[in-house]
C-alpha positions in Angstrom: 17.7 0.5 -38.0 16.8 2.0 -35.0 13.7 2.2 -32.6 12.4 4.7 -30.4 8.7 5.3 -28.5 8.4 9.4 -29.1 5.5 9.5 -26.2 7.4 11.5 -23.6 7.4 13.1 -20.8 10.6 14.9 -19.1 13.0 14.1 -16.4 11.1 17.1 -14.5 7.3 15.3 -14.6 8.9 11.8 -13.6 9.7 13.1 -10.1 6.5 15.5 -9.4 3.5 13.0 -11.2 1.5 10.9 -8.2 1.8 7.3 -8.8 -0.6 5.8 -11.5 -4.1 5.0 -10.1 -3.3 1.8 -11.8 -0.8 1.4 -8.9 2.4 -1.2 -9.3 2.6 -3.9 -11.8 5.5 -6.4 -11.2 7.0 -9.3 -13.2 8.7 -12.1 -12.0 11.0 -13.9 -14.3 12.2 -17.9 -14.5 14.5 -19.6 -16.3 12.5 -22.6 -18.0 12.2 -25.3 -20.7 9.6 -25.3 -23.2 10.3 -28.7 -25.3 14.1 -28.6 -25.9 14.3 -24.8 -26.2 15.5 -22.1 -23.6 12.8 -20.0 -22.2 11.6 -17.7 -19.4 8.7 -18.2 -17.3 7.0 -15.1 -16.5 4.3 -14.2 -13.7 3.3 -10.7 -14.4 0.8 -9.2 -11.4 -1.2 -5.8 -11.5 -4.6 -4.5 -10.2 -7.5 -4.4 -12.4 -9.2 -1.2 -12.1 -11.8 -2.0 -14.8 -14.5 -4.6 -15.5 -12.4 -5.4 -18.8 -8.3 -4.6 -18.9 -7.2 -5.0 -22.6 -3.8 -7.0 -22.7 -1.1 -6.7 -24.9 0.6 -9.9 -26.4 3.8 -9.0 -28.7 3.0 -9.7 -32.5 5.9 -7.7 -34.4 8.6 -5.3 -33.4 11.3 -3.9 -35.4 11.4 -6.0 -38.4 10.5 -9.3 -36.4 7.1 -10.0 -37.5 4.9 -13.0 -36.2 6.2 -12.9 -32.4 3.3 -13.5 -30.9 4.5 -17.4 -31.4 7.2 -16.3 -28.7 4.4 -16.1 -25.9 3.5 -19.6 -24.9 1.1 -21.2 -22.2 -0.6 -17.7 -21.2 -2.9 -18.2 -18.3 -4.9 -15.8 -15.6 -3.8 -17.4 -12.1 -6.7 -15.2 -10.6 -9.5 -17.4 -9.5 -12.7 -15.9 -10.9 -10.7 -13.8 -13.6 -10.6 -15.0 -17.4 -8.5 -13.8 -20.3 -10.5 -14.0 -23.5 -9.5 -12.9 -27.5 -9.6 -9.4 -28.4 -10.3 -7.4 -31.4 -6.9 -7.5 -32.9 -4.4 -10.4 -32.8 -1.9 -8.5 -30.0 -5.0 -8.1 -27.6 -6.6 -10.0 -24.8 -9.6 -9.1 -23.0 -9.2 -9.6 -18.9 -12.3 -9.5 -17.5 -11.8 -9.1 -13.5 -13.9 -7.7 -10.9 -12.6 -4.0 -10.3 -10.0 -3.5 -7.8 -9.0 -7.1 -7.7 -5.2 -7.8 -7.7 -4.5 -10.2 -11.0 -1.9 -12.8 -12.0 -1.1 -13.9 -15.2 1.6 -16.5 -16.3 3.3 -17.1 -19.5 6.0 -18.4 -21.2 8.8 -16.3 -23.6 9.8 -19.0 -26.1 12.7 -17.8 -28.5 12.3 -18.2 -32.6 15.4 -17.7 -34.0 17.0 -20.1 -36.0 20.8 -21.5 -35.3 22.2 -19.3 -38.1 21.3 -16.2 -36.7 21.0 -13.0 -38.8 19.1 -9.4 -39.2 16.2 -9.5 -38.1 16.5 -12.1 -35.7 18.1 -9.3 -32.9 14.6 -8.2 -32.9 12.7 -10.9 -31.2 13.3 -12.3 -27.7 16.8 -13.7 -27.6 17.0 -16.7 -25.2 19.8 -18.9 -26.0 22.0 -21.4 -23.7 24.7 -19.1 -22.9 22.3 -15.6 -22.7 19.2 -13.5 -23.0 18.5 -10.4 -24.6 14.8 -8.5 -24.6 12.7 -5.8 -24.6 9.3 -5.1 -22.7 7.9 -5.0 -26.1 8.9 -7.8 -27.6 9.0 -10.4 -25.2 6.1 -9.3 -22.3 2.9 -9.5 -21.7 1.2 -6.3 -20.0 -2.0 -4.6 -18.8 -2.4 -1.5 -21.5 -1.7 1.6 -19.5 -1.6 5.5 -20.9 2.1 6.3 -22.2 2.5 9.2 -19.7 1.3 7.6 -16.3 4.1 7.4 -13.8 3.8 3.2 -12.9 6.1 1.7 -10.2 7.2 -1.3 -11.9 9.1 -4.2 -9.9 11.1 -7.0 -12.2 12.4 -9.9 -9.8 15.3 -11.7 -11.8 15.9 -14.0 -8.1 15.0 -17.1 -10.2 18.3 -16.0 -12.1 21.6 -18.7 -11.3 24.0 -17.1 -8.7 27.0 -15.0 -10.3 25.0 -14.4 -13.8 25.9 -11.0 -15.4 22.7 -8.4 -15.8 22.3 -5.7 -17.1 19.2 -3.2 -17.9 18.2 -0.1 -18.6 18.1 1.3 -15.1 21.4 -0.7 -13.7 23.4 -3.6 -13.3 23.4 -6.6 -11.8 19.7 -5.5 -9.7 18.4 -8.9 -9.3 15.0 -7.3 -7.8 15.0 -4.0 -9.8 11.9 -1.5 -8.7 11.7 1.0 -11.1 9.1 4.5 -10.8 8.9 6.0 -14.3 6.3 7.3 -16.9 5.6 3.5 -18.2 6.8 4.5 -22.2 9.9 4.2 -20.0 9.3 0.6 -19.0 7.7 -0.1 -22.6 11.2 0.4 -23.6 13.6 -0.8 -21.2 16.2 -3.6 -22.5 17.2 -6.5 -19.8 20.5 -9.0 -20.8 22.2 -11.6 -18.8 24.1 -14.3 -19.0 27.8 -14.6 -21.4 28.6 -11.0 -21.3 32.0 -9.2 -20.5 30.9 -6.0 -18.8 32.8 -3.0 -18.6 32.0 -0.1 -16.0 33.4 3.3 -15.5 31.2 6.1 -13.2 33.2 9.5 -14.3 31.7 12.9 -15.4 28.3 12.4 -13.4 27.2 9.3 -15.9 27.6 5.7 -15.3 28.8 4.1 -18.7 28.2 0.2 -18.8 29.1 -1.4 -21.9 28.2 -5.3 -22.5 30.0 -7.2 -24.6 29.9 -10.8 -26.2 31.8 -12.4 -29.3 35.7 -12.1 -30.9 35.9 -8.7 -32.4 38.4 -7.0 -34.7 38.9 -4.5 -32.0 38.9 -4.6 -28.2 36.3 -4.2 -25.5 38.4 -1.3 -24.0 38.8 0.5 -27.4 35.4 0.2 -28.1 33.9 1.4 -24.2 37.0 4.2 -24.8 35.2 5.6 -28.1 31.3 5.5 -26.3 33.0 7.2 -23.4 34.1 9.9 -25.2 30.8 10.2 -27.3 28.8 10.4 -24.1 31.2 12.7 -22.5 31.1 15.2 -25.4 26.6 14.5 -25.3 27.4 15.7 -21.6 29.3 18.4 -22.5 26.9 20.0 -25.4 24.0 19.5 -23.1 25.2 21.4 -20.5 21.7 22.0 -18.9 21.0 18.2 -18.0 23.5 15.2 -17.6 22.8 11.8 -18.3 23.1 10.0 -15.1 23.1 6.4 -16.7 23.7 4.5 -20.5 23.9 0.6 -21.0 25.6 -0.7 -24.3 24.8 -4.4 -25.5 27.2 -5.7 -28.3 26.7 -8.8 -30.1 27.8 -10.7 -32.9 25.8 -11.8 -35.8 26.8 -15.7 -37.7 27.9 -13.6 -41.2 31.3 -12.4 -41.4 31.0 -8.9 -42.2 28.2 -6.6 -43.6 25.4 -7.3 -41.4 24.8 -4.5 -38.2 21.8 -3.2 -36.6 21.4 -0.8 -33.6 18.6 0.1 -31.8 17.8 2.7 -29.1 16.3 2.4 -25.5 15.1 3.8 -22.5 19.2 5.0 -20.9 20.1 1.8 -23.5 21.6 0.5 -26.7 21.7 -2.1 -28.5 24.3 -2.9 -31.4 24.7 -6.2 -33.5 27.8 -6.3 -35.5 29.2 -8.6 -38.2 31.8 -10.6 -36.5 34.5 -8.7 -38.8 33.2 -5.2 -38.7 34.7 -2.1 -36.5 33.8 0.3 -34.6 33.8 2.9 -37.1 32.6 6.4 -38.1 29.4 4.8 -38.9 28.4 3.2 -35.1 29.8 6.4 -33.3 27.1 8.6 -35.2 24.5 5.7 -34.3 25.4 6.2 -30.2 25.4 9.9 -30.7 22.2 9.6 -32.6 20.7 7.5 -29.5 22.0 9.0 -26.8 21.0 12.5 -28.3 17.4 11.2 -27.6 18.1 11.2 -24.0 17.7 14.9 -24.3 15.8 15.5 -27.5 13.1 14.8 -27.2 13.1 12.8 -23.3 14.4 16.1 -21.7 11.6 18.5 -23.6 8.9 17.7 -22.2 6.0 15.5 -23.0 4.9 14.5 -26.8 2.0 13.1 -28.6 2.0 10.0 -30.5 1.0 10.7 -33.4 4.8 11.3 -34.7 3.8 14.6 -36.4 6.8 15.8 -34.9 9.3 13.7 -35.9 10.8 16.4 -38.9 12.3 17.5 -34.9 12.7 15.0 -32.8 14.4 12.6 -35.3 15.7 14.8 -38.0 17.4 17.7 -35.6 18.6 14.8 -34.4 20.0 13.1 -37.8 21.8 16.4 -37.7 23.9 16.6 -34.6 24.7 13.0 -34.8 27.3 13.9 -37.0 27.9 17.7 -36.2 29.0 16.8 -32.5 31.1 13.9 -33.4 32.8 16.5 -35.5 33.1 18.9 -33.0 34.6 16.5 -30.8 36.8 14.7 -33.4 35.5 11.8 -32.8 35.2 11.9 -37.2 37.1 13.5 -39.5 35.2 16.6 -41.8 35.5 14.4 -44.9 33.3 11.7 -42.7 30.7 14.3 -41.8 30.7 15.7 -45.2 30.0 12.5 -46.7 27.1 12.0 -45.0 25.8 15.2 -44.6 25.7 14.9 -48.2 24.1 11.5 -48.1 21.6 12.8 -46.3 20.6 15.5 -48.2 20.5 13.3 -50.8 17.7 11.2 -49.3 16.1 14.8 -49.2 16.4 15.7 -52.4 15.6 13.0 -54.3 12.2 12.0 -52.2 9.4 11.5 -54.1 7.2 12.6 -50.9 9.6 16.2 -50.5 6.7 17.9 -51.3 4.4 16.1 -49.0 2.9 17.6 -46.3 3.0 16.3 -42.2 -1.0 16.4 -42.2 -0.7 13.8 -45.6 2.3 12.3 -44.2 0.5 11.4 -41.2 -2.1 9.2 -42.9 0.8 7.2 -45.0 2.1 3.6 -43.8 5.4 4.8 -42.0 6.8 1.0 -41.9 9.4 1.3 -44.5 9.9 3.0 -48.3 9.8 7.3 -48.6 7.3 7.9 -45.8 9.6 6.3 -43.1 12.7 8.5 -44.6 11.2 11.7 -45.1 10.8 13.0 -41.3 14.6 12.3 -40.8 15.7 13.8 -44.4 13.4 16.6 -44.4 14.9 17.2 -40.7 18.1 17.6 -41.4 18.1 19.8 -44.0 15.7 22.0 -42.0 18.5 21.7 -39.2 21.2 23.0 -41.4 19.5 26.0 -42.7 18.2 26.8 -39.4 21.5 26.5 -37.6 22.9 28.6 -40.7 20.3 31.8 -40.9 20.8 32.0 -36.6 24.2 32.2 -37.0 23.8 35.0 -40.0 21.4 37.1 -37.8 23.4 37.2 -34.6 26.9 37.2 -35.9 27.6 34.0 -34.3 26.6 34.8 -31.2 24.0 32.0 -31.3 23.2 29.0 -33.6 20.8 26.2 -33.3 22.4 24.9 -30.6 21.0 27.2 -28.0 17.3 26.8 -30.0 17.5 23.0 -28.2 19.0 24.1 -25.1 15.9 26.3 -24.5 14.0 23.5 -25.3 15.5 21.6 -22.6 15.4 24.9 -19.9 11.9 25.3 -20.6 10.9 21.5 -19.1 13.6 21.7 -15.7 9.9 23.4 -14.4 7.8 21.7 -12.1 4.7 21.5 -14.3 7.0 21.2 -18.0 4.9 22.2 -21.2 4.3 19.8 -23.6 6.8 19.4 -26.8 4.6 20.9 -29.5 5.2 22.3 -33.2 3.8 25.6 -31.4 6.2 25.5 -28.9 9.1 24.7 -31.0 8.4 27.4 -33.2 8.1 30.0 -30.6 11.6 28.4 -29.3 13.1 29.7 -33.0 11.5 33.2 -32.6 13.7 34.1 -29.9 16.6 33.9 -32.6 15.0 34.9 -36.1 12.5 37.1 -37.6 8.5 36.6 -38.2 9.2 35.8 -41.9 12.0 33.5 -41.2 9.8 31.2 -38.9 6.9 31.6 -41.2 9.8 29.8 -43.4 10.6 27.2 -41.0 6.6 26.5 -40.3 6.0 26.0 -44.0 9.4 23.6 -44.8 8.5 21.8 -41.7 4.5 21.3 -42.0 3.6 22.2 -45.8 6.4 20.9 -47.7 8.0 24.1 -48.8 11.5 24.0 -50.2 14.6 23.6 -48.0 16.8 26.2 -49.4 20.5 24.5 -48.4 23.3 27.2 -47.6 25.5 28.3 -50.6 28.7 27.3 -47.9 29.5 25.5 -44.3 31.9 28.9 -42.6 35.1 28.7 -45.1 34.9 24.8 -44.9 32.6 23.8 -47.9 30.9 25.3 -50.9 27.5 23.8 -52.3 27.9 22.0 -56.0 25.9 19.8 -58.1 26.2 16.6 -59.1 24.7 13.9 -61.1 23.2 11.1 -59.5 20.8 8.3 -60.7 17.7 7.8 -58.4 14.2 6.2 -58.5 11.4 7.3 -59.9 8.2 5.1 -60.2 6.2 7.7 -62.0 3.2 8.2 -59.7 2.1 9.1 -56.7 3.3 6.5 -54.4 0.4 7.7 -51.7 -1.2 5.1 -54.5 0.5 2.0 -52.2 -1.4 2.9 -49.2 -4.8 3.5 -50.8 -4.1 0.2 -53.2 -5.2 2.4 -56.2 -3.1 3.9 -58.7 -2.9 7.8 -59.1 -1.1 10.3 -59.9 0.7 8.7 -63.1 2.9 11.1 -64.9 1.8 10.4 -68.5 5.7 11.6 -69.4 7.2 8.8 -67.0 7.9 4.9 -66.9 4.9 3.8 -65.2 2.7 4.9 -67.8 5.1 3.7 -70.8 4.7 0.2 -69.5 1.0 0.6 -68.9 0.2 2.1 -65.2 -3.5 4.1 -65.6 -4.7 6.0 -62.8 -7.6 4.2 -60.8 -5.6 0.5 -61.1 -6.2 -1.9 -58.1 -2.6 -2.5 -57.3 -2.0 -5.6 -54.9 1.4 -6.0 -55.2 4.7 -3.6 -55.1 8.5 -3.9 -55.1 10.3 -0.7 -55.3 14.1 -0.7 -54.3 14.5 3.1 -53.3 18.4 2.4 -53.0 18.9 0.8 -55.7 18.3 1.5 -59.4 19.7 -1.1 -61.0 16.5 -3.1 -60.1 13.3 -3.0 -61.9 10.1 -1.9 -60.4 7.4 -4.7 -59.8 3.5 -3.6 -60.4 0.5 -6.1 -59.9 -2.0 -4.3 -60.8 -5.3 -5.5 -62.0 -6.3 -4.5 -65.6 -9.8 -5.2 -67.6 -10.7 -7.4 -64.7 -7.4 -9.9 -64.8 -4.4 -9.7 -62.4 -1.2 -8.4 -64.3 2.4 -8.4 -63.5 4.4 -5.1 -64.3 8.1 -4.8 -64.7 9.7 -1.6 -65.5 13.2 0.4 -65.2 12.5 3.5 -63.0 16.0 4.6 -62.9 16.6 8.6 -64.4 19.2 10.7 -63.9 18.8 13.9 -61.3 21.0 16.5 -60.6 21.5 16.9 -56.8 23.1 19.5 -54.6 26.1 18.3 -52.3 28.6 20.2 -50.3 32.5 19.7 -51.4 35.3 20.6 -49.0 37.2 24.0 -49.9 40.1 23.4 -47.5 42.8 20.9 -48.6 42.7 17.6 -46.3 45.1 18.1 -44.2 43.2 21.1 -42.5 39.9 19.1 -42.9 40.6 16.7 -40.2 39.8 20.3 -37.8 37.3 21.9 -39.9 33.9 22.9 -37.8 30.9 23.1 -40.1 30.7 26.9 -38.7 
């Protein structure tokens, strides 16, 4: 799984923005016991520039849900000022006389259990030997735009002499002043404590990778493998290096099978089974996170709304894989197998169709609706990247579609990162009718037509596969009515109607083998459901034409 706040602004607007009129906010960190468990107490001081400041308490992140257990103790130190309950269970009310400087306190209590496990990584690790946290899981915080340029201060003094530290924006910066749009702060990862770090400062990017646990391959092989991917990142983005990138590598209890990474601000964080390697798999995850360093961090700024995440993640989903492969970091049959699985996702979405506007209003948490962006993405990607390549002769490709991009925000006052603008980026390259096409597969849900062939390195096929298919609209989950029900399908043979209260689902997208779950409420009683919604689809998937030999230094193009 992996995280990532899309509100941002570029590396351009960081150094010409004023300071936010909301002026510094600093937190002040020390190590503490809260009953028998590790903790940090935290003192967290800004200026109120309102009569009431809403305040944000973490109550899920990732998969964690619940956290807002974590924050113990929380108390206004300001005499006169008072922290009441807000509207939702994440907010406080501070209510302050304006321009008064405030202090809070609180205590970060960990949850995890002894055996840990996914999704433990996702709440505030504070153990006896080390710490690992983000802003938004762990802190407490005045709510401030995503886009204002904050000067944020964290004092880690408290912190015992000689402990390793690492963060975001540097090591071992035991009072660490940091001026950055605060979605940069809201995303910044701190860890201390039982770490081996490894360092190396070549190509114009500091590379930090810190390690913990007995792994099935070394620290050195590992840092040597996320050197080169953020060498060859360098390299492709030409326009902009990335001065600094932070690796965190942790074991989870279970032997092999469990893994999670998650992407920061400069940062990432991987959790590996302790028998696991550093495959094919967690080299496309780095490339996938650092690629975010420039796509979109290096665009210019974006709304949150994440109607333009068919881009920013699924152009991204693309070269994660292409760029590796360029750089032999994988072999072509390891990009063609997951090209291929991603296409897959594609093809066989029940929400292909969808548009963003619909998309929009749909629970993104998990199912089809948090797929689809990246899916639909990619395939965009590859037919894009294709039909430049066909117009030009290969004198361009996609590739210089995102460097544009990047250009375009080196100004002193960048333009946002719109659909509008990304669109006019691809009409440098193709024809009115062919970013008509893009506009339409990327915002009504028009068809991706995929390439008949990859250059002289692939051919497109068909093959059988069997997929899910509840049999109706599963829009119907977010509404909690049914709709949509395909009188021909398996919903309706085991008694779905449309206009049925549902109140409880289980749909394993990934897995046919298992039988959908319905409670839906019929004449007025409460009913259980179980049906098979398993079928049999014919897919489109790419199969190498070159024998394997030569397919270890096959390009896509």
């Amino acid at each position: 799984m992996t995280i990532l706040v899309l509100v941002v602004a570029s590396a351009a607007a960081q150094a010409q923005a004023p300071d936010s009129p909301k002026g510094p906010i600093a937190f002040r960190f020390r190590p503490a016991l809260v009953g028998q468990k590790r903790a940090f107490h935290v003192e967290v001081s800004f200026r109120a520039t309102q009569a009431i400041t809403p305040i944000v308490v973490p109550t899920s992140w990732g998969d964690a849900p619940h956290l807002e257990a974590q924050t113990q103790n929380l108390e206004v130190l300001t005499p006169g000022a008072t922290l009441v309950a807000g509207a939702k269970l994440g907010l406080r009310e501070l209510h302050a006389r304006p321009g008064q400087q405030i202090a809070l306190a609180y205590d970060v209590m960990p949850l995890q259990t002894e055996w840990f496990r996914h999704p433990q990584e996702h709440m505030a690790i504070i153990n006896e030997d080390y710490f690992l946290f983000n802003t938004e899981n762990a802190l407490v915080y005045p709510k401030l735009p995503f886009t204002d340029i904050v000067s944020a201060t964290f004092d880690w003094r408290a912190l015992p002499q000689g402990t390793p530290f690492v963060t975001s924006f540097g090591v071992g910066q035991r009072l660490l002043r940091v001026r950055a749009p605060w979605y940069q702060v809201l995303d910044a990862l701190f860890a201390g404590g039982n770490f081996r770090v490894t360092e190396s400062h070549e190509n114009e990017t500091s590379l930090v990778l810190a390690a913990r646990g007995t792994w099935r391959f070394t620290d050195a092989g590992a840092f040597a493998q996320i050197r080169r991917v953020i060498d060859t990142e360098n390299k492709f983005w030409h326009v902009q290096q990335m001065p600094f990138f932070l690796v965190t590598l942790a074991p989870f209890d279970e032997k092999s099978g469990d893994n999670d990474g998650s992407g920061f601000t400069n940062a990432f964080m991987l959790f590996l089974s302790h028998e696991d390697t550093f495959d094919a798999e967690r080299v496309r995850l780095l490339a996938h996170e650092m690629f975010h360093h420039w796509n979109p961090m290096s665009m210019g700024s974006v709304s949150g709304d994440d109607s333009l995440e068919w881009f920013t993640e699924g152009f991204t989903v693309y070269y994660e894989a292409a760029i590796p492969l360029r750089a032999a970091l994988i072999s072509y049959a390891d990009y063609l197998e997951y090209l291929n699985r991603r296409l897959e996702a594609y093809e066989t979405s029940p929400l292909r169709k969808v548009t963003t506007a619909a998309w929009k209003k749909m629970s993104h948490s998990s199912g089809p609706a948090s797929v689809l962006p990246y899916a639909r993405g990619a395939a965009l990607a590859l037919w894009a990247d294709t039909a430049i390549r066909e117009r030009s002769d290969g004198k361009f490709s996609l590739d210089n579609v995102m460097f544009d991009l990047v250009e375009e925000a080196q100004a002193p006052k960048p333009p946002e990162l719109s659909e509008d603008r990304v669109f006019r980026a691809f009409a440098r390259y193709l024809g009115p009718e062919q970013v008509s096409m893009i506009r339409s597969m990327a915002l009504d849900g028009a068809e991706v037509p995929l390439p008949d062939r990859l250059g002289g390195c692939a051919r497109l096929g068909q093959v059988t596969r069997t997929v899910v298919d509840p049999g109706f609209d599963e829009n119907s989950l977010d509404t909690k009515h049914i709709a949509g029900v395909d009188p021909e399908g398996p919903a309706y043979r085991a008694g779905i109607r449309d206009g049925q209260e549902v109140f409880r689902w289980s749909i394993y997208h990934d897995d046919p083998s298992k039988d959908v779950l319905l409670g839906v409420v019929i004449d007025g009683k409460k009913e259980m459901i179980h049906y098979s919604a398993a079928k049999q689809q014919i897919v489109a998937q790419y199969q190498a034409t070159v024998e394997e030999k030569l397919a270890r230094t096959c390009t896509p193009f």
